[in-house]
ZALUMGU-610624 format. One record per residue (C-alpha): x, y, z. Coordinates in pm, 1 decimal. Each point is the difference from the previous one (the first is absolute). Layout:
ZALUMGU-610624
{xx: X, yy: Y, zz: Z}
...
END
This chain:
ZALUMGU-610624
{xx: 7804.5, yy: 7728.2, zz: 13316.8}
{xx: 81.3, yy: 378.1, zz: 14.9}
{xx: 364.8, yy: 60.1, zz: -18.0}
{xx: 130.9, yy: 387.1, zz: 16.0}
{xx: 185.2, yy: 183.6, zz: 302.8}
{xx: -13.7, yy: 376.6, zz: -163.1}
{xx: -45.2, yy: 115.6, zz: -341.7}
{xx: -15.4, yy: 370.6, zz: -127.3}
{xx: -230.3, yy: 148.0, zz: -240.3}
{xx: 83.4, yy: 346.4, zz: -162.1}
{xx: -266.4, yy: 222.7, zz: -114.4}
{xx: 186.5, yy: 316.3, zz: 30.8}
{xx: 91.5, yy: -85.8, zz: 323.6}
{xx: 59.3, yy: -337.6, zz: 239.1}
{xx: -255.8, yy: -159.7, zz: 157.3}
{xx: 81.3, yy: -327.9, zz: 238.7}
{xx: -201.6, yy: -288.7, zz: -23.9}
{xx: 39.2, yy: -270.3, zz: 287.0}
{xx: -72.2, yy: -334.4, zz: -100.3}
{xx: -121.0, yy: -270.5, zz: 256.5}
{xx: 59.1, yy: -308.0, zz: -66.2}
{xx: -321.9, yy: -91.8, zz: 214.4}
{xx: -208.5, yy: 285.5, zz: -66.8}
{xx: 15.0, yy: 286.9, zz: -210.4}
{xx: -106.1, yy: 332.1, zz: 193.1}
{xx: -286.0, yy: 190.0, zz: -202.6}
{xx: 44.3, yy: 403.8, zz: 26.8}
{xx: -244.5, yy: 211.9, zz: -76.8}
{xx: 120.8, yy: 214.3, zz: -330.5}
{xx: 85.4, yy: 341.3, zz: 29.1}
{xx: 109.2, yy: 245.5, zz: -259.0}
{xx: 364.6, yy: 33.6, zz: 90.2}
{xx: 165.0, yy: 361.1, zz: 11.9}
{xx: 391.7, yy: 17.9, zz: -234.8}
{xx: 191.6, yy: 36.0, zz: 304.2}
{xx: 227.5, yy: 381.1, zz: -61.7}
{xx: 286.5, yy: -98.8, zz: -181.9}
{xx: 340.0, yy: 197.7, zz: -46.6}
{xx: 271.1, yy: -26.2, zz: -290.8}
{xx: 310.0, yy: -123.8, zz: 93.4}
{xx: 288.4, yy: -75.8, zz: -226.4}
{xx: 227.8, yy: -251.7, zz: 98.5}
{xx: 324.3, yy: -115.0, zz: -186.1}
{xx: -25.2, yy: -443.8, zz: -16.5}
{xx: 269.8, yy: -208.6, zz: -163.2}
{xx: -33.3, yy: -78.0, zz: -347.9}
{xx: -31.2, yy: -400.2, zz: 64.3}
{xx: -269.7, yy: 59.5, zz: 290.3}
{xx: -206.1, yy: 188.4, zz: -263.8}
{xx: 90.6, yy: -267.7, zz: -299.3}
{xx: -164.8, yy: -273.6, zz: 278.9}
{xx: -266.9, yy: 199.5, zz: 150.7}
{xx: -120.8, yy: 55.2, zz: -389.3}
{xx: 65.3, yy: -357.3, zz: -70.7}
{xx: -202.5, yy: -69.6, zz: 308.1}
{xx: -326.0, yy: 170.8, zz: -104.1}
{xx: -30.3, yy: -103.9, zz: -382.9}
{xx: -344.4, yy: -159.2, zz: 3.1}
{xx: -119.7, yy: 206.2, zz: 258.5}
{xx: -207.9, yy: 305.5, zz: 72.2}
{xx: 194.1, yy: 103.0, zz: 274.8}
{xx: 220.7, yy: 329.9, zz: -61.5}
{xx: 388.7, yy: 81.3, zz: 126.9}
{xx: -123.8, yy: 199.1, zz: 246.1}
{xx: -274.7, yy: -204.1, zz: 132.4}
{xx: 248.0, yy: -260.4, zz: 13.4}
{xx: 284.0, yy: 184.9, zz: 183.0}
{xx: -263.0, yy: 163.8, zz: 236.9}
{xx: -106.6, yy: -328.5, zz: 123.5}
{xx: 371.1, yy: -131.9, zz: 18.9}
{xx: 6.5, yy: 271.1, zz: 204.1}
{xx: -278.0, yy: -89.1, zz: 239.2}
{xx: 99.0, yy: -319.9, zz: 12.0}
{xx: 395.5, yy: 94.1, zz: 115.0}
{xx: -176.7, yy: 235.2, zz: 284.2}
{xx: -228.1, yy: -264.1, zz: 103.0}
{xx: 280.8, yy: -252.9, zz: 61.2}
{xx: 216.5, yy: 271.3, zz: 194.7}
{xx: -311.7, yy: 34.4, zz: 226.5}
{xx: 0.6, yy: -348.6, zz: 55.5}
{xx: 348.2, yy: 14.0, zz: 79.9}
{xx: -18.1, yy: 254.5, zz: 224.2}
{xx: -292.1, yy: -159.5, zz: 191.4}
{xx: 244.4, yy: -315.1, zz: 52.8}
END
């Protein structure tokens, strides 16, 4: 039995996967295109950083892939506030 809602993998950039738990939709690949990207620098408190870091050990994913999709996420749920 498939069990996933969403899962992100990073190769230089997000891609979301959507997993069915009754069937798995098969896209045709395409080479993806780095979406622009533009430096920001942002000041985070020490302890966010200290558990972000602790977060990824193990991982492959980077701070900013991490806080970009933290991001997403945060304006996806406003959306879906909004729309209630």
């Amino acid at each position: 039995m498939l069990m996933c809602n969403k899962f992100a993998v990073f190769i230089n950039y997000n891609i979301d996967i959507k997993c069915n738990t009754e069937v798995a939709d098969m896209r045709k690949f395409k080479i993806p295109k780095i979406p622009q990207t533009t430096n920001k620098s942002i000041r985070f408190p020490n302890d966010v950083i200290d558990e972000v870091e602790t977060a990824l050990v193990g991982t492959d994913c980077t701070f900013s892939a991490f806080v970009v999709e933290a991001v997403r996420v945060a304006l996806d749920n406003l959306k879906e506030d909004e729309e209630n």
